[in-house]
Structures are given as C-alpha cells and as structure tokens.
C-alpha positions as CSV (number, residue, x, y, z in Angstrom):
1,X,168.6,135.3,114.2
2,X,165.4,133.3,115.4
3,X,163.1,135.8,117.7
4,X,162.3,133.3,121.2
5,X,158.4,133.3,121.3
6,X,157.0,134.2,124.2
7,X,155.0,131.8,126.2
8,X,151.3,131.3,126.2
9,X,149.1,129.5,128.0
10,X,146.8,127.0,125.8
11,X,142.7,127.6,126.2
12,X,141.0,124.0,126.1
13,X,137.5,123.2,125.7
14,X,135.4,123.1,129.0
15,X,132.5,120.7,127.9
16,X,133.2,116.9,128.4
17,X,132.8,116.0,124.8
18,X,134.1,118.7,123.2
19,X,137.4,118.4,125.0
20,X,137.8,114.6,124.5
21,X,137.1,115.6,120.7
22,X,139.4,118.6,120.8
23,X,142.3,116.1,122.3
24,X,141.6,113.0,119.6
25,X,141.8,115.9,117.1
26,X,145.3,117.4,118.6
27,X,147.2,115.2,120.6
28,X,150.6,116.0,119.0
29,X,150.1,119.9,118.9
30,X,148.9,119.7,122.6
31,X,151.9,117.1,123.6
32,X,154.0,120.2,121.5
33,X,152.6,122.8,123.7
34,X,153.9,120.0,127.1
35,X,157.1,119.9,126.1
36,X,157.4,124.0,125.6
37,X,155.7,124.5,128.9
38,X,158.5,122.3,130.4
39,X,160.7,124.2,128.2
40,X,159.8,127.3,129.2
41,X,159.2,126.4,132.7
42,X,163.3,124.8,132.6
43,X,164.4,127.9,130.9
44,X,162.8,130.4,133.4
45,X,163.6,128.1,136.7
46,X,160.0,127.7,137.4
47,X,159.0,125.9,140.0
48,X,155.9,124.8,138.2
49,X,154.2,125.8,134.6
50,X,150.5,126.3,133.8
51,X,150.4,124.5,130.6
52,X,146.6,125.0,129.5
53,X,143.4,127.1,131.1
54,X,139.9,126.1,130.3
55,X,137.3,128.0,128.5
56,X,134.8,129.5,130.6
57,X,135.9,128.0,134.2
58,X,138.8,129.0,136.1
59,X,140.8,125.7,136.2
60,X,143.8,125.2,135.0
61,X,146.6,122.4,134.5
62,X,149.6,122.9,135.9
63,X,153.2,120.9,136.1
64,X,155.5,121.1,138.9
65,X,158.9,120.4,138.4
66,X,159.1,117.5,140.8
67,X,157.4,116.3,137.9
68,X,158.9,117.2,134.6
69,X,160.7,114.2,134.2
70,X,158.3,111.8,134.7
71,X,156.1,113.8,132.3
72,X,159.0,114.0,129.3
73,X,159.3,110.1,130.3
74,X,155.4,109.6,129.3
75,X,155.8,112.0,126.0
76,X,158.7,109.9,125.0
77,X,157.0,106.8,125.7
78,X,154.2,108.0,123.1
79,X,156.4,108.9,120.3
80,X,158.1,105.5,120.5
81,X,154.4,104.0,120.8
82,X,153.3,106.2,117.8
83,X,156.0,106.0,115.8
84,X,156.9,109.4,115.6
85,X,160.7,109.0,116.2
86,X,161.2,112.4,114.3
87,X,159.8,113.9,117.6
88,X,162.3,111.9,120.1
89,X,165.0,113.8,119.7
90,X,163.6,116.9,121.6
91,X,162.3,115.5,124.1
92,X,165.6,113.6,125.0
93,X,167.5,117.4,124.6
94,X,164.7,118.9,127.0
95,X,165.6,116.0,129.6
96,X,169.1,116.9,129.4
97,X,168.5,120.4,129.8
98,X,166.4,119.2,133.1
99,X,169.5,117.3,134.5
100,X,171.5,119.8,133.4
101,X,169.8,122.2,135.4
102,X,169.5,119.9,138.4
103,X,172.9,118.7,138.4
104,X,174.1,122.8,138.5
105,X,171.8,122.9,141.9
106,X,173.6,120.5,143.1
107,X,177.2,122.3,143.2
C-alpha cells in the first residue's frame, strides 16, 4: 500500500534574482508542489493552503479556495502551452475532486 506523504510547505529564495533563477530552473517541480497544495488543501477541507514560505522573511504564498479553480485553470493552461500533456491528466482529476467537493456542500 502507498504511505500518503505528509504535507510540506516549499522554502523559496528571498533575493530577487535568485528567486526568478530558482523558478526558470523549477517551474514544473514548483507547479507539482501547486497542484498538491490544492490537493492537500481539497483533501483536508481547507479554506486556504500555504503553498511556499520564503527564506529568511516571514512571507508566505497562500491559496484560498475561492481560488483553486482558477489556479488549476492556469496550470492546465501551461501544460497545454508546454506541451506537457502527460501532466493534464491530474490536474483535470484534482478539478473534479474540487467540484466534487463543492457540489457535496451544496446538498
């Protein structure tokens, strides 16, 4: 049986340049760690998810689940503009889990 991993926050780079590096470098690992935040935050009924903290500083990024859509919307949208269909197919499953969970609300 596959063990669940627990959830982590991702540490980003706090300098300018380092952190527009760091994202060139990793945009599909850190577009990964978006869609398990959302995930995570679906999973767990989360009314928003911190998805990365910033070396040094103590700002974060956050989603709130107004948004999750919109931001599965803009993932998919980059896998179709990337050419990375391999990587569609979870984000549409994580969308139905989303109106999954918002259509149970609703009864």
């Amino acid at each position: 049986m596959g063990r669940k991993r627990k959830y982590k926050v991702l540490k980003l780079p706090s300098q300018f340049e380092e952190l527009e590096s760091y994202v060139q470098k990793n945009l599909m690992q850190l577009t990964e760690h978006v869609l398990e935040s959302i995930n995570h935050a679906i999973d767990n009924d989360l009314k928003f998810v911190e998805v990365f903290q910033f070396k040094r500083s103590k700002f974060s990024v956050t989603i709130t689940d107004d948004s999750y859509s919109d931001n599965l919307d803009n993932i998919y949208e980059l896998y179709i503009n990337l050419e990375k269909y391999e990587f569609c197919e979870n984000v549409l499953n994580i969308g139905k889990k989303l109106l999954n969970k918002k259509y149970d609300k609703k009864i």
